[in-house]
KEZA-358202 format. One record per residue (C-alpha): residue in three letters; y, z, x. Coordinates in steps of 0.001 Angstrom, whole numbers, plus 500000, padded with zeros to 6 digits. Layout:
<pts>
@code = ala yy = Y zz = Z xx = X $
...
</pts>
This chain:
<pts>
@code = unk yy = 757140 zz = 035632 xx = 542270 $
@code = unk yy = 759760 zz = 037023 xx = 544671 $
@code = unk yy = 760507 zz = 034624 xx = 547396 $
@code = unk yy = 760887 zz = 035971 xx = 550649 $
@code = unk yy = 762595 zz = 034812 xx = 553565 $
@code = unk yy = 762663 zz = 036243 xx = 557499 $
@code = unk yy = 764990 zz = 037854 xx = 559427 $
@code = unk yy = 765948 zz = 034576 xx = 561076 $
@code = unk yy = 766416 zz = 032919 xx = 557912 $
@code = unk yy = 768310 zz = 035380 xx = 556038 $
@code = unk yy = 770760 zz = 035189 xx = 559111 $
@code = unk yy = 771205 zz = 031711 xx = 558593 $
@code = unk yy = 771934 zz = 031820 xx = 554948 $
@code = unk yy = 774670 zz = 034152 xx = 555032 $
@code = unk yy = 775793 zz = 032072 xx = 557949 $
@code = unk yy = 776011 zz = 029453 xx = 555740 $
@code = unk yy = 778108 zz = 031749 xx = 552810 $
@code = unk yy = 780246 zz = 032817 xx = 555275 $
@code = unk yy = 781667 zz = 028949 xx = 556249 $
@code = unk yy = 779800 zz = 029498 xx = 560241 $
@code = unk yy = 777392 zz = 026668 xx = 559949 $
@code = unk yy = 779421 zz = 024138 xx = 558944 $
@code = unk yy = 782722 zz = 025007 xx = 558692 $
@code = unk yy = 784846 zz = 023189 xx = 556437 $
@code = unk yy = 786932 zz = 020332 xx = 557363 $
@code = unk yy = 790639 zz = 019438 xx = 555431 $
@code = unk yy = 790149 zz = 023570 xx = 554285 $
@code = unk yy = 793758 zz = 024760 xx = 554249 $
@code = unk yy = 793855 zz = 028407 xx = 554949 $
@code = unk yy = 793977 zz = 029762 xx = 551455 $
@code = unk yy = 790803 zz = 027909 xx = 550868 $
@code = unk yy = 789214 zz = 029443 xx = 553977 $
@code = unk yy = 789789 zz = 032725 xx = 552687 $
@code = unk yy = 789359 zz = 032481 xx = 548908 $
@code = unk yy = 785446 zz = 031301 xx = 550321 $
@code = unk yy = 785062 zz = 034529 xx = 551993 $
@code = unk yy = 787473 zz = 036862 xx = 549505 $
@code = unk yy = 789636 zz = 037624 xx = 552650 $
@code = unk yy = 789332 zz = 038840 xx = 556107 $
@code = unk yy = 790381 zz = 042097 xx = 557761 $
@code = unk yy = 793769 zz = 042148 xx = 559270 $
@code = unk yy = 794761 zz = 045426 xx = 561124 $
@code = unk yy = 794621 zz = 043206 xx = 564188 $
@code = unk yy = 796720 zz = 039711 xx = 562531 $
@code = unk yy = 795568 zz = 037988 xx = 566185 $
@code = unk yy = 792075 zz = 038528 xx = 565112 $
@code = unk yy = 792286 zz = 037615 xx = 561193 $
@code = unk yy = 793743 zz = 034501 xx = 562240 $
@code = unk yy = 790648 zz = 033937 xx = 564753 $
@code = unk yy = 788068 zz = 034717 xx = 562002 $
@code = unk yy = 790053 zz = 031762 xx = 560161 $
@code = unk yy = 789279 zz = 029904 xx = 563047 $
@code = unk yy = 785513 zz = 030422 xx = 563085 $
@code = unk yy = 785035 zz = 029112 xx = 559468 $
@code = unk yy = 787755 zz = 026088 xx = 559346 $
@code = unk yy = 787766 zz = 022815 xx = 561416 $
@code = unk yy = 791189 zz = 021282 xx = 562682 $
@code = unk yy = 793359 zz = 024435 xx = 561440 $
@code = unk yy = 795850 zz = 025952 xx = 563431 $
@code = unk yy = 796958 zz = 029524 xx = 564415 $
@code = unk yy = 800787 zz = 028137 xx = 563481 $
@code = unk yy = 799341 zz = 026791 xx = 560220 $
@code = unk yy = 797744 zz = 030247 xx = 558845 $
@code = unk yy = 801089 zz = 031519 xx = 559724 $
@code = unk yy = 803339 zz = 028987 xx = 558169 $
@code = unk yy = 800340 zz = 029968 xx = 555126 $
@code = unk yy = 801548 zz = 033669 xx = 555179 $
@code = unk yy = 805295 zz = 033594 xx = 555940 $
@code = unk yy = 806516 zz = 030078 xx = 554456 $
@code = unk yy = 804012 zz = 028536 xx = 552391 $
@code = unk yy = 803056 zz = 032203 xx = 550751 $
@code = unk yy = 799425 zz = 030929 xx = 549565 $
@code = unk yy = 798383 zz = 033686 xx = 551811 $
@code = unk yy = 799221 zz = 037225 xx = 551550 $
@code = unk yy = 798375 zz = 040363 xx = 554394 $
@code = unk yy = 798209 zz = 043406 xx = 552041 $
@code = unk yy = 795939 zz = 046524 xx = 552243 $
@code = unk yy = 793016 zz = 045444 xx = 549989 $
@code = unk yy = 789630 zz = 046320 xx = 550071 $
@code = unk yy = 788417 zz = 049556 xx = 551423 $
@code = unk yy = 792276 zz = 050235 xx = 551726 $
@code = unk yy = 792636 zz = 048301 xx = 554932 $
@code = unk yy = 794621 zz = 045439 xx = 555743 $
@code = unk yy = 793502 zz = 042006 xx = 554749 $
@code = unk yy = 794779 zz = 038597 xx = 554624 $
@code = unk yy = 793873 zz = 037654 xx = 551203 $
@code = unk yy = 794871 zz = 034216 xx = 549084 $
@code = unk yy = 797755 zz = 034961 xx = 546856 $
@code = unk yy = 795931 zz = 033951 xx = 543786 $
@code = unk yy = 793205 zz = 036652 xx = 544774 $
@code = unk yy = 796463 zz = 039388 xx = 545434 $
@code = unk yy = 797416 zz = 039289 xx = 542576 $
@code = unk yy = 794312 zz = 040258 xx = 540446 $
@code = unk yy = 792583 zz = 042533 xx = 542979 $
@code = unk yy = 795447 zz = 044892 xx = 543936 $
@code = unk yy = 795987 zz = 046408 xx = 540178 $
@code = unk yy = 792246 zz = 046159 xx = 539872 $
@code = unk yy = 791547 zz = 048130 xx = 543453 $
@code = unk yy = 794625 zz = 049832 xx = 543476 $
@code = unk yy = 794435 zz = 052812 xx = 541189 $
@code = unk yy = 791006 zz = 054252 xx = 542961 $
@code = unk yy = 792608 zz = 053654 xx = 546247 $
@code = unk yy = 795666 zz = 055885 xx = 545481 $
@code = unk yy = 793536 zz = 058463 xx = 544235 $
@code = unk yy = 791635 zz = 058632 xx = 547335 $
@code = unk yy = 794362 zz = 059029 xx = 549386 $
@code = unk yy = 796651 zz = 061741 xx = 546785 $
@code = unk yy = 795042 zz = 064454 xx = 549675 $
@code = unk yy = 796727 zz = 063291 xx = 552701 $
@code = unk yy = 799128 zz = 061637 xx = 550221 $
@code = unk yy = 800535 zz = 065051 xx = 549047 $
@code = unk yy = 800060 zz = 067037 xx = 552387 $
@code = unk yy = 802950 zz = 064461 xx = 554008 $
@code = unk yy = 805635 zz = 065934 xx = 551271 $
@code = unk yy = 805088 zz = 063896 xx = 548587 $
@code = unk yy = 804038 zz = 064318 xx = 545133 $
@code = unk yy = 804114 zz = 061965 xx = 542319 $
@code = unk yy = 808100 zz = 062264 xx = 540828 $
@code = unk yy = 809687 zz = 061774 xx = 544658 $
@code = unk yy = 807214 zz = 058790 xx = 545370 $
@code = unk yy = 808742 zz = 056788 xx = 541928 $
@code = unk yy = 812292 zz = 057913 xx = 543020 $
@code = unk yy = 812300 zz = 057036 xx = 546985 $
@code = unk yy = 810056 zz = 053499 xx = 546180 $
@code = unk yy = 813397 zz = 053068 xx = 543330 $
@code = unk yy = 815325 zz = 053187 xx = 545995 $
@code = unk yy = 813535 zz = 051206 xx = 548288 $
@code = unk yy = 813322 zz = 048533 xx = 545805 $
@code = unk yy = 817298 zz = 048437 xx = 545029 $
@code = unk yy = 817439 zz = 047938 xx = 548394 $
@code = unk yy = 815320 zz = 044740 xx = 548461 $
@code = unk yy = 817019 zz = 043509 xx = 545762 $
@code = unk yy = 820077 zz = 043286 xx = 547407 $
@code = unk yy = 818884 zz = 042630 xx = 551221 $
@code = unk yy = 815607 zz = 041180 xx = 550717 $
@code = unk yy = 813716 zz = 041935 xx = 553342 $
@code = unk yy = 813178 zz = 045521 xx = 554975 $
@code = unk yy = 811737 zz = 046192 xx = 558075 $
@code = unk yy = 809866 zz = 049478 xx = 558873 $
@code = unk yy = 812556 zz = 050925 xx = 560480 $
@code = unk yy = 815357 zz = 050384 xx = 558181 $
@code = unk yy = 812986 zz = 051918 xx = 555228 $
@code = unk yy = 812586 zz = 055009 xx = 557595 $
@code = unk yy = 815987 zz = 054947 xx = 557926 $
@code = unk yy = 816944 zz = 054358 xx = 553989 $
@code = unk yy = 814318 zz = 057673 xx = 553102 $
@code = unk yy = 815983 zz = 059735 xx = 555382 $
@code = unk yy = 819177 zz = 059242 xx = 554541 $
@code = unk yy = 818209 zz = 060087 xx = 550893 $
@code = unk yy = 816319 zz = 063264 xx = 552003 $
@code = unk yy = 813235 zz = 062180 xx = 551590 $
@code = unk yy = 810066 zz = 062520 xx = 553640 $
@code = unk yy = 810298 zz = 060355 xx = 556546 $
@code = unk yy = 808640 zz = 061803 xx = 559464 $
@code = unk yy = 805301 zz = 060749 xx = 561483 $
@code = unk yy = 802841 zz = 058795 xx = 558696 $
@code = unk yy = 805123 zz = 059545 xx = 555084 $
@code = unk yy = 806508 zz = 056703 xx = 554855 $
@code = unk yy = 803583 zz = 054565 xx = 556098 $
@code = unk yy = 801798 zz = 056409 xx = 552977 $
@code = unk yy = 804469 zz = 055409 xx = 550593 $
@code = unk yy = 804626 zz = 052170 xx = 551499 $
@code = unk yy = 800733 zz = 051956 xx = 550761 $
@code = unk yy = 801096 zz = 053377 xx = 547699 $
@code = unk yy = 803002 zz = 050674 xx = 546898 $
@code = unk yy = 801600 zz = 048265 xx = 547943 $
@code = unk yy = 798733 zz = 049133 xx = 545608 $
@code = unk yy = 800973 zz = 049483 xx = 542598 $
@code = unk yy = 801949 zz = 045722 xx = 543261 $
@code = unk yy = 805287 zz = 046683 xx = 544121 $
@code = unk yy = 806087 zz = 045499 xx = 547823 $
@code = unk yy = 803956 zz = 043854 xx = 550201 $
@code = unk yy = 804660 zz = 042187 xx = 553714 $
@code = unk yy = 806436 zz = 039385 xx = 554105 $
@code = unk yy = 808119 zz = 037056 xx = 556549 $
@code = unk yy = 808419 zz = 038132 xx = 560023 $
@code = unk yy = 811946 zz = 038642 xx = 561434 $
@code = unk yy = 811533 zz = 038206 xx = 565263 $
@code = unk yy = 809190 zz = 040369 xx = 566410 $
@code = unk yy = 809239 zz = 042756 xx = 563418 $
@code = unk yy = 807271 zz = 042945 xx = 560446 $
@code = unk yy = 809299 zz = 042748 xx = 556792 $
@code = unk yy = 808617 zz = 044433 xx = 553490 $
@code = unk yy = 809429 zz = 042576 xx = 550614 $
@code = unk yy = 809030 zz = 042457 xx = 546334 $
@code = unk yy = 805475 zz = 041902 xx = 545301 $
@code = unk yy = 806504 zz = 039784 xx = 542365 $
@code = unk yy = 808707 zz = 038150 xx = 544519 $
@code = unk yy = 807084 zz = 036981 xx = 547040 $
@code = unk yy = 803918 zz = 036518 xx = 545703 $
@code = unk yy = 804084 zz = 036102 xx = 541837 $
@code = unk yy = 803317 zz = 038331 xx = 539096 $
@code = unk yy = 800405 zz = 040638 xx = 539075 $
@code = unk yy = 797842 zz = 039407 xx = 536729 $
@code = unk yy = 795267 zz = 042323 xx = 535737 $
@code = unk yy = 792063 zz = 041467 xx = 534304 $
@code = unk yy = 789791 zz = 043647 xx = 531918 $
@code = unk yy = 787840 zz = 046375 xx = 533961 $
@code = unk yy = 784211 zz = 044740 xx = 533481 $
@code = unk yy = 786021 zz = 041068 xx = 533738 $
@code = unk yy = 787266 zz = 041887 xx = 537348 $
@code = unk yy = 783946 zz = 044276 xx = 538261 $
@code = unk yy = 781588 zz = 040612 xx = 537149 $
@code = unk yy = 784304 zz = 038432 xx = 539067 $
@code = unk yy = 784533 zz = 040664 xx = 542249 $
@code = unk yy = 780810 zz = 040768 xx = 542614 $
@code = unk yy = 780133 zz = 036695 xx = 542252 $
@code = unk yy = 782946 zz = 036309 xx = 544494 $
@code = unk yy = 781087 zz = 038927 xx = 546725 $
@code = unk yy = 777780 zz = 037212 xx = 546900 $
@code = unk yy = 779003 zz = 033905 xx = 547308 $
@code = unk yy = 780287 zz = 034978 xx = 550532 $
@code = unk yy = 777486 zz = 037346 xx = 551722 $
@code = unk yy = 774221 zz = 036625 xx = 549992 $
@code = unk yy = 771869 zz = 037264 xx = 550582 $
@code = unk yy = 772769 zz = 040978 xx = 549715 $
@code = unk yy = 772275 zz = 043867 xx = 547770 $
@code = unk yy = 774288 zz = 046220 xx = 545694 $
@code = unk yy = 774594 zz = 048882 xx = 547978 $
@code = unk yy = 776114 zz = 046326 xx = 550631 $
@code = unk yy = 778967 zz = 045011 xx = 548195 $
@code = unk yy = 779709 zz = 048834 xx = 547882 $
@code = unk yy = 780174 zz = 049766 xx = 551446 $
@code = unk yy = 782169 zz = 046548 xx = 551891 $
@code = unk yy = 784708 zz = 046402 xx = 548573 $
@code = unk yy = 784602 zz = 050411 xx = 548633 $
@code = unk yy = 783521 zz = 050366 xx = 545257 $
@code = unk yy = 781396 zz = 053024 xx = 544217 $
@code = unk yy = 777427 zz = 052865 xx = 544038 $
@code = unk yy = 777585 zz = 052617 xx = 540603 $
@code = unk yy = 779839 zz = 050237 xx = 540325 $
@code = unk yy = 778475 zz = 048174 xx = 542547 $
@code = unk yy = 775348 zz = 048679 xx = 540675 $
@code = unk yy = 776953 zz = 047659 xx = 537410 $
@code = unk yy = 778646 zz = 044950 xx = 538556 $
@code = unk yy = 774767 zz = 043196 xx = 539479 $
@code = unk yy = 773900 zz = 044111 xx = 535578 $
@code = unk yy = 776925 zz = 042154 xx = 534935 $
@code = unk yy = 776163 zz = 039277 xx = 536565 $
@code = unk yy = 772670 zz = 039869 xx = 535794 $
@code = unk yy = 771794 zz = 036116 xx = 534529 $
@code = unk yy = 773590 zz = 034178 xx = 537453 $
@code = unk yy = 771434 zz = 035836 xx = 540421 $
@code = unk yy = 767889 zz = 036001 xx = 541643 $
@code = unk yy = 766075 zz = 038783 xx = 543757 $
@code = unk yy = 764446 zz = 037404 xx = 547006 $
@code = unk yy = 763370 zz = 039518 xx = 550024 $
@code = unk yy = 765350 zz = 038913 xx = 552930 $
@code = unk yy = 763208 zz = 040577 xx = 556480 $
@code = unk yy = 761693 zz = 042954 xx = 554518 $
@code = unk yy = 764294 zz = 044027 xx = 552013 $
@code = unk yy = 765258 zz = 043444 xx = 548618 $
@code = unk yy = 768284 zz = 041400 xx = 547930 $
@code = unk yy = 770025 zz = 038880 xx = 545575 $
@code = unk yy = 771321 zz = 035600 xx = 545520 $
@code = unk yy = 773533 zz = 033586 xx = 543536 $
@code = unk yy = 771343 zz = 031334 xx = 541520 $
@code = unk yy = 773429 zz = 028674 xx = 543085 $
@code = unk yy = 772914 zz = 029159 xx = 546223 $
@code = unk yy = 769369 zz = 028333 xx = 546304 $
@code = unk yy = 769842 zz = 024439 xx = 546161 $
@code = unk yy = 771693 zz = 025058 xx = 549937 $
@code = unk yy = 769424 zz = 026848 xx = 551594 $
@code = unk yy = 767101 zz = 023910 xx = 552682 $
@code = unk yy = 770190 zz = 023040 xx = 554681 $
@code = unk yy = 771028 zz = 026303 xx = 556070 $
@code = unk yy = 767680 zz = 026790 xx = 557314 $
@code = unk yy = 767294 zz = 023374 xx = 558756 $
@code = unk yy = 770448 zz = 022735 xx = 560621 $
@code = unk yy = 771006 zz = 023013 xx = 564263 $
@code = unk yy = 771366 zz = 025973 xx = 566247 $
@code = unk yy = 774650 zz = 027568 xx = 565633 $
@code = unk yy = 777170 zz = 029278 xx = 568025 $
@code = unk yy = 780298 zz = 031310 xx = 567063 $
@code = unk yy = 782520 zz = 033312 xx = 568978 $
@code = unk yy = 784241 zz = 035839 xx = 566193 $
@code = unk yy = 787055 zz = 038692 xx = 566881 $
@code = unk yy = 787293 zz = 041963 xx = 566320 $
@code = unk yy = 786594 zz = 043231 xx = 562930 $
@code = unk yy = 784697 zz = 040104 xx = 561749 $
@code = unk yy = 784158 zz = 040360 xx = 558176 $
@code = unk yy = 780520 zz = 038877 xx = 559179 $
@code = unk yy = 780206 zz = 042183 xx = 560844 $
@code = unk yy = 781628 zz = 044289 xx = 557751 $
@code = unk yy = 780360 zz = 042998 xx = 555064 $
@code = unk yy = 776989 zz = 044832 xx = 554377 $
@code = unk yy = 775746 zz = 048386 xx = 554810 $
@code = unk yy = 773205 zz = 048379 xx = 557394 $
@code = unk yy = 774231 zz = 045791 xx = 560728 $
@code = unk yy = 770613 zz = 045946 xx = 562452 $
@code = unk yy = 769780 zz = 042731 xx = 561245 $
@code = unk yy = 772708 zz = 040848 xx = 563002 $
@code = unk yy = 772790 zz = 043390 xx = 566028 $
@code = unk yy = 770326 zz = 044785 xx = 568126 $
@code = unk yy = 769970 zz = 048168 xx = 568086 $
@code = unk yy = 769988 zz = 048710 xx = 571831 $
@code = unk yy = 772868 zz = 047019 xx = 571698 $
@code = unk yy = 774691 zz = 048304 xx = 568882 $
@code = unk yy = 777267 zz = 050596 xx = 570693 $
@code = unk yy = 778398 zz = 047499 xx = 572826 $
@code = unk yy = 779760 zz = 046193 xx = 569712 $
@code = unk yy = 780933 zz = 049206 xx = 567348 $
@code = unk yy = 781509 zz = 052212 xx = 569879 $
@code = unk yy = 782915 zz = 054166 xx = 567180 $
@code = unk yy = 786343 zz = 054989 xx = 566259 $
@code = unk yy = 786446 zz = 051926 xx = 563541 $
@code = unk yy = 785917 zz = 049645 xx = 566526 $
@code = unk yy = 784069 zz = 046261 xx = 566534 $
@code = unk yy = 784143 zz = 044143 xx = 569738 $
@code = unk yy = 784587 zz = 040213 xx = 569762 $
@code = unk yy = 780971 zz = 039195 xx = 569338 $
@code = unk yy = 778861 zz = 035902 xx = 570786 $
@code = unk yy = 777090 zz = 034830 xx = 567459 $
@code = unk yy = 774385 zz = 032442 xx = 568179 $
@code = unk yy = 772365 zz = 031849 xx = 565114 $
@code = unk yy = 773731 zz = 035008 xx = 563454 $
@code = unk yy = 772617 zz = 037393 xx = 565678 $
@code = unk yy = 775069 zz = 039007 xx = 568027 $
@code = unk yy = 773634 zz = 038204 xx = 571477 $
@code = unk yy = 776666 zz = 039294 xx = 573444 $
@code = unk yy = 780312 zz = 040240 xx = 573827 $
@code = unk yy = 783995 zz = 038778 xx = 574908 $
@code = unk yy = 787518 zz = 038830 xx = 575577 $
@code = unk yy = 790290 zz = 037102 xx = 577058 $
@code = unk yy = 792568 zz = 037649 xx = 580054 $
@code = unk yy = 795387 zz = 035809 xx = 580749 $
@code = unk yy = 795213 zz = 033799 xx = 583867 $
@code = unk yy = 798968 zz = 032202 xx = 584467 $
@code = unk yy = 798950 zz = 029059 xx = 582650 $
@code = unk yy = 795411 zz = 030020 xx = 581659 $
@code = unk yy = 793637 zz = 031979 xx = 578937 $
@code = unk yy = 790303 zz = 033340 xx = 579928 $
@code = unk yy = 787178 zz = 033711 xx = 577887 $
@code = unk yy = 784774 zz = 036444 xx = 579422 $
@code = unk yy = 781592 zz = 036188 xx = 577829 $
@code = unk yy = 779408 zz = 039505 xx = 578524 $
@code = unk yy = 776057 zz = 038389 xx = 577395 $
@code = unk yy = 773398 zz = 040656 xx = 576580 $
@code = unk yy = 770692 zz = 038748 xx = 578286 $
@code = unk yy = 770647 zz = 035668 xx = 580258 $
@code = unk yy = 772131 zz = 032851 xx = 577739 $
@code = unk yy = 769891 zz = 029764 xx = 577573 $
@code = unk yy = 771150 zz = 026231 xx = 579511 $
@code = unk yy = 770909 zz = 024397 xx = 576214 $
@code = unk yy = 773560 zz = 026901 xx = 574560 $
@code = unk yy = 776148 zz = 026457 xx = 577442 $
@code = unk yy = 777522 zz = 022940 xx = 575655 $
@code = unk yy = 778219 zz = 024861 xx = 571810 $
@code = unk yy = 779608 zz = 027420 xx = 573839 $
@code = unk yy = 782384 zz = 025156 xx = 575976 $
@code = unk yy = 782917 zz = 023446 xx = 572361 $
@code = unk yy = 783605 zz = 026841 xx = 570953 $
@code = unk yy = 786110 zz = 028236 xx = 573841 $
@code = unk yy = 787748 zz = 024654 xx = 573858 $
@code = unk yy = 788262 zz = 024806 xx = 570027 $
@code = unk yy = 789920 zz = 028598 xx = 570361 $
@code = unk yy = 792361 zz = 026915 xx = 573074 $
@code = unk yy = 793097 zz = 024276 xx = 570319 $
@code = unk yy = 793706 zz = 026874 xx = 567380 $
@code = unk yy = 796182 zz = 028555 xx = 569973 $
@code = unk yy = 797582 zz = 025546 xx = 571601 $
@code = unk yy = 796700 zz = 027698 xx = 575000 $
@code = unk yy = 794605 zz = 025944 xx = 577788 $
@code = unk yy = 791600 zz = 028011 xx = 578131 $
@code = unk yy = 788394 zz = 028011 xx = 580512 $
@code = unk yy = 785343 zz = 030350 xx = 580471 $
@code = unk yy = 783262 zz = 032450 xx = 582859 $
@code = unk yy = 779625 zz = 034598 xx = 581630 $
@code = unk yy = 779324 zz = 037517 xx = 582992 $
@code = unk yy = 775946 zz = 038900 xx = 584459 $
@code = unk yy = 773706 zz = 040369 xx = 581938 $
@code = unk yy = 773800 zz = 044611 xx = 582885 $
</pts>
């Protein structure tokens, strides 16, 4: 017999997968992320803040000493071919197993900014020679180094190449100098590349997957790794004899097998209140969002345009919005609610802003906003 569980508790499970309902304490920050297989990183502030959300006592100094000193951490384009920070260990067996369909989809756009495949080898050559002897390259010096060699270097080209590359396993971003971001060697930096056998990585991807987001279905690991359907499909035959179909509000979905002994917990604990960033992987990671947001309220949260808002998570479900302003010495938290939050929430909500101060050593306060 299928099992089935509500809408409230299926929220609270993958809560639980996702390190929000009891974050872990002593994590470092690889540990953080190899729990949840990474989390997006166009916006580095806000990667560092989902960090935040799922670890007790870290620091936003200490996820960066991770990524630029420590290198247990690396920020890469990954899945879906958007920045991610990602553990090191997980770098270097995802790229070369991601990478090649990720190139492909972007040969297009790839080829219409002057490239084809003979000048990207010779200018990323060249690129690498350069590394060799200096390093670390910044944006602007690569720029620089293509066009003095006469190769495509205008508006997004190089920004292409370097992605390219970064999917080969061949450069990747490493420490900051000042206020700019450098390129460095892949193998370097970060170690050897470490492929794994097609099926081997498909199996280990999707475990890794539904540890983090379960319950879920196939279709949900697809629109979140940007695997395709039938991959995603194959990789649940694959794993076939470690999962277990429930229905979570209404829908049919799997489980680690696992997972089940933790769910008592999940479902039992206190009421649970997050604030998460922008471009929360809790708010990417499966296909349809209606379950965590209100539809009414949807376009408060993802207007369009790749855009998700800061959201006030209270038991999973997105009941509001916020953002900061600085304020002097001060960093404000302005909470826009969606309707009026409950007195008995107010306390996990001043423990949540005064932890966010914490992470960024920044004195902060808070003010709510009137429900519109």
């Amino acid at each position: 017999m299928i099992q089935a569980y509500s809408a409230h508790q299926t929220r609270r499970a993958r809560m639980q997968a996702q390190g929000l309902l009891s974050p872990g304490s002593g994590l470092s920050t690889a540990q953080v992320l190899s729990r949840i297989c990474g989390v997006q990183a166009q916006d580095l502030s806000a990667a560092r803040l989902s960090i935040r959300a799922r670890s007790t006592g870290l620091t936003a100094l200490q996820v960066e000493k991770a990524r630029q000193e420590e290198r247990t951490i690396a920020w890469i384009w990954f899945i879906r071919g958007t920045l991610h920070l990602v553990t090191t260990e997980d770098a270097r067996w995802l790229i070369p197993f991601l990478g090649p369909a990720l190139i492909a989809g972007d040969r297009r756009r790839f080829e219409q900014l002057g490239w084809n495949d003979q000048l990207a080898e010779s200018a990323t050559h060249i690129i690498v020679e350069a590394m060799h002897k200096h390093n670390t390259l910044t944006r602007p010096e690569i720029i620089q180094l293509l066009e003095k060699n006469g190769f495509p270097s205008q508006g997004q080209a190089p920004v292409h190449l370097l992605y390219r590359a970064a999917l080969q396993a061949t450069l990747c971003y490493g420490p900051d100098r000042g206020k700019d971001n450098t390129y460095v060697l892949f193998e370097k930096w970060l170690g050897e590349s470490q492929p794994l056998a097609r099926e081997v990585a498909l199996a280990k991807f999707a475990r890794r997957y539904l540890g983090a987001y379960g319950p879920a279905g196939p279709e949900d690991f697809a629109g979140w790794s940007g695997l395709k359907r039938s991959e995603a499909r194959q990789a649940w035959q694959l794993i076939a004899d470690e999962i277990v179909q429930i229905e979570a509000a209404g829908t049919p979905a799997w489980l680690l097998k696992t997972s089940l002994s933790k769910l008592d917990e999940a479902f039992d604990s206190a009421v649970q209140v997050r604030l998460l960033p922008r471009f929360d992987t809790y708010l990417l990671g499966y296909t349809d969002r209606n379950l965590v947001v209100d539809p009414s309220y949807a376009r408060r949260i993802h207007p369009g345009g790749g855009i998700i808002h800061p959201v006030l998570l209270v038991d999973g479900q997105a009941t509001g919005t916020w953002k900061t302003k600085q304020r002097r010495a001060n960093l404000e938290i302005q909470i826009e609610p969606f309707q009026p939050i409950a007195d008995v929430l107010l306390p996990q909500i001043e423990i949540e802003v005064a932890d966010l101060g914490r992470f960024l050593n920044k004195k902060t306060t808070f003010s709510i906003t009137r429900p519109t």
